[in-house]
Backbone as XML, in Angstrom:
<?xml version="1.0"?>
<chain id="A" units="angstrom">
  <residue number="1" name="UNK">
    <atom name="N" x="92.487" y="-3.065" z="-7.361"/>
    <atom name="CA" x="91.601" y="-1.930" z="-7.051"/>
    <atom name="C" x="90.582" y="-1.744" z="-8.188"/>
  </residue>
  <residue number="2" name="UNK">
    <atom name="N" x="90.716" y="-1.668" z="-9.771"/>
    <atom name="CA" x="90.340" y="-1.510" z="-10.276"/>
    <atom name="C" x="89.111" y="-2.462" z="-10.621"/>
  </residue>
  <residue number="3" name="UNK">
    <atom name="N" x="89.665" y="-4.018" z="-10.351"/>
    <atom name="CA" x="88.850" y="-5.175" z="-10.926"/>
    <atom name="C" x="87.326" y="-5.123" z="-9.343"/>
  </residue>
  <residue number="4" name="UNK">
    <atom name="N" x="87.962" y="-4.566" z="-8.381"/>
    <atom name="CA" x="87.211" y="-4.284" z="-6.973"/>
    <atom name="C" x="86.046" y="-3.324" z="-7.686"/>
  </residue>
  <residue number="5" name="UNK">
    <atom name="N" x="86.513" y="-2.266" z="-8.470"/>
    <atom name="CA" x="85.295" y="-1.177" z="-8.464"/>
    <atom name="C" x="84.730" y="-2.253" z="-9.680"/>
  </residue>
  <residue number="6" name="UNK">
    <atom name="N" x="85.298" y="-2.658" z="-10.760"/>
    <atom name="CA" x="84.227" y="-3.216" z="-12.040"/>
    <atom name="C" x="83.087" y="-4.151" z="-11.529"/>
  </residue>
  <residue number="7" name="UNK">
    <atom name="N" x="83.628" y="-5.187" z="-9.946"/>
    <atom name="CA" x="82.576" y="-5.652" z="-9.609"/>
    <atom name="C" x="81.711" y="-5.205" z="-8.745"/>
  </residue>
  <residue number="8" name="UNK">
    <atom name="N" x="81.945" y="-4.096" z="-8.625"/>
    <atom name="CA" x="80.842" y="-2.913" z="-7.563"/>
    <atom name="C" x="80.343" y="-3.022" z="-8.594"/>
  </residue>
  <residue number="9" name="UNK">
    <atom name="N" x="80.266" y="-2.308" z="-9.651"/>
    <atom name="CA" x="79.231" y="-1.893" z="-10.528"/>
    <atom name="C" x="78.041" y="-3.015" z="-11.029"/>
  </residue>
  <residue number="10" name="UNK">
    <atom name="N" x="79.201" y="-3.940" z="-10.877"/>
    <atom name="CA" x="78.077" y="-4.894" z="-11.517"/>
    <atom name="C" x="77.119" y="-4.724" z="-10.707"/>
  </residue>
  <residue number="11" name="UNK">
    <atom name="N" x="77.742" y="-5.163" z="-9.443"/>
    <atom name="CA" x="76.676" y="-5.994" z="-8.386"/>
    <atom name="C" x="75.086" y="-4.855" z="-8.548"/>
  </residue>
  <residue number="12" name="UNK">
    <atom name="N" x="75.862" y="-3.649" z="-8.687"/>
    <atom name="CA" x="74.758" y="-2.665" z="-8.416"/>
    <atom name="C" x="73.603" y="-2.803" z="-9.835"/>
  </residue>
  <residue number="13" name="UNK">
    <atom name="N" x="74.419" y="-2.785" z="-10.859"/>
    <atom name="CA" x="73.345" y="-2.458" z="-12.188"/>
    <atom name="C" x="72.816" y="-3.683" z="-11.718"/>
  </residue>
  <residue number="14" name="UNK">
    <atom name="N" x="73.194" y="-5.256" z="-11.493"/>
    <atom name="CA" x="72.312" y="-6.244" z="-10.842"/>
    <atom name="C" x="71.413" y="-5.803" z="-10.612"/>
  </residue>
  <residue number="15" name="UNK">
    <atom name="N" x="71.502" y="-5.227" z="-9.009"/>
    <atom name="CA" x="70.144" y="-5.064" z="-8.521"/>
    <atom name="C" x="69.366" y="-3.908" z="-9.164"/>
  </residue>
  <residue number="16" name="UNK">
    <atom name="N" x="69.974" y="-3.221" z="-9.639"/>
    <atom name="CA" x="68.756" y="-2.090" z="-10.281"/>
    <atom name="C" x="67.978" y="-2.951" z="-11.298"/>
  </residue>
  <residue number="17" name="UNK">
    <atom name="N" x="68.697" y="-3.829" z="-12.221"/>
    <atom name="CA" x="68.164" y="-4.395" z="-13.094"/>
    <atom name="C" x="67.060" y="-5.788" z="-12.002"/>
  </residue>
  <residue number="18" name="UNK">
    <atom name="N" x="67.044" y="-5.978" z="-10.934"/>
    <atom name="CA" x="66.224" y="-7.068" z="-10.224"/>
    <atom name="C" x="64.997" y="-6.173" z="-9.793"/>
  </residue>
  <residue number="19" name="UNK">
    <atom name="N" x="65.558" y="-4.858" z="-9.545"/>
    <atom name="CA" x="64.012" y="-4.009" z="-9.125"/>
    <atom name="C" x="63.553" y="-3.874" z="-10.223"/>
  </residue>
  <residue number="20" name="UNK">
    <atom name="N" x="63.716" y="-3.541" z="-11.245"/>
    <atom name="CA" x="63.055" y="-2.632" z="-12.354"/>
    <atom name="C" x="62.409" y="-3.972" z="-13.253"/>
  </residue>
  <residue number="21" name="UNK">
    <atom name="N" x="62.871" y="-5.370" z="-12.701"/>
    <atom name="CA" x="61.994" y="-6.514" z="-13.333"/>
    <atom name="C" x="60.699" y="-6.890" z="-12.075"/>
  </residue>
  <residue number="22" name="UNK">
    <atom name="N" x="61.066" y="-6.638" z="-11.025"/>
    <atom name="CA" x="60.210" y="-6.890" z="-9.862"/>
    <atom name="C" x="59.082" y="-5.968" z="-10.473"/>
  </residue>
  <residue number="23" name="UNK">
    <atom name="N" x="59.097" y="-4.777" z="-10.792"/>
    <atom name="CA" x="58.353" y="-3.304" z="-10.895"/>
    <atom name="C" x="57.656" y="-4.247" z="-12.269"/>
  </residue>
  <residue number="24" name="UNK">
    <atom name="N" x="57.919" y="-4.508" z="-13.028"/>
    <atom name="CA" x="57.358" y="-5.593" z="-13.887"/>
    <atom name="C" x="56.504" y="-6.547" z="-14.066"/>
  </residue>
  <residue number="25" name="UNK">
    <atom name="N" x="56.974" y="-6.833" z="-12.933"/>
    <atom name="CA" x="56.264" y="-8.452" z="-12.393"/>
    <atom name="C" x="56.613" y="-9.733" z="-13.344"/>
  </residue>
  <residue number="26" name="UNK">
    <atom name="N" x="58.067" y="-9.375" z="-13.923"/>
    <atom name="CA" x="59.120" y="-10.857" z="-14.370"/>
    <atom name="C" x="59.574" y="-11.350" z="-12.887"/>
  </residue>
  <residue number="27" name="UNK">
    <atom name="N" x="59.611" y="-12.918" z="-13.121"/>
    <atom name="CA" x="59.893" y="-13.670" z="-12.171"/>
    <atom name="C" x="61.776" y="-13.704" z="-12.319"/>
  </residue>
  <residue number="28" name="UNK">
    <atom name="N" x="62.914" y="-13.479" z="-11.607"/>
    <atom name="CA" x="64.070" y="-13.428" z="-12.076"/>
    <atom name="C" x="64.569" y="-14.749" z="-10.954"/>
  </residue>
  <residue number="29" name="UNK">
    <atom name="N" x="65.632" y="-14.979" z="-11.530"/>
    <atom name="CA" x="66.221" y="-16.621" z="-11.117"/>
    <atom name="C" x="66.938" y="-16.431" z="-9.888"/>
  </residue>
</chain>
């Protein structure tokens, strides 16, 4: 359960961190 939520989080700061480089205009891999 626990290791379930640590990779929610990731996935999410992921994508916040893929918009906020898009908003940028860095190309991300």
């Amino acid at each position: 359960m626990f290791k379930k939520i640590l990779i929610a989080n990731r996935g999410e700061i992921a994508c916040r961190v893929i918009k906020t480089a898009r908003k940028m205009g860095i190309a991300t891999v």
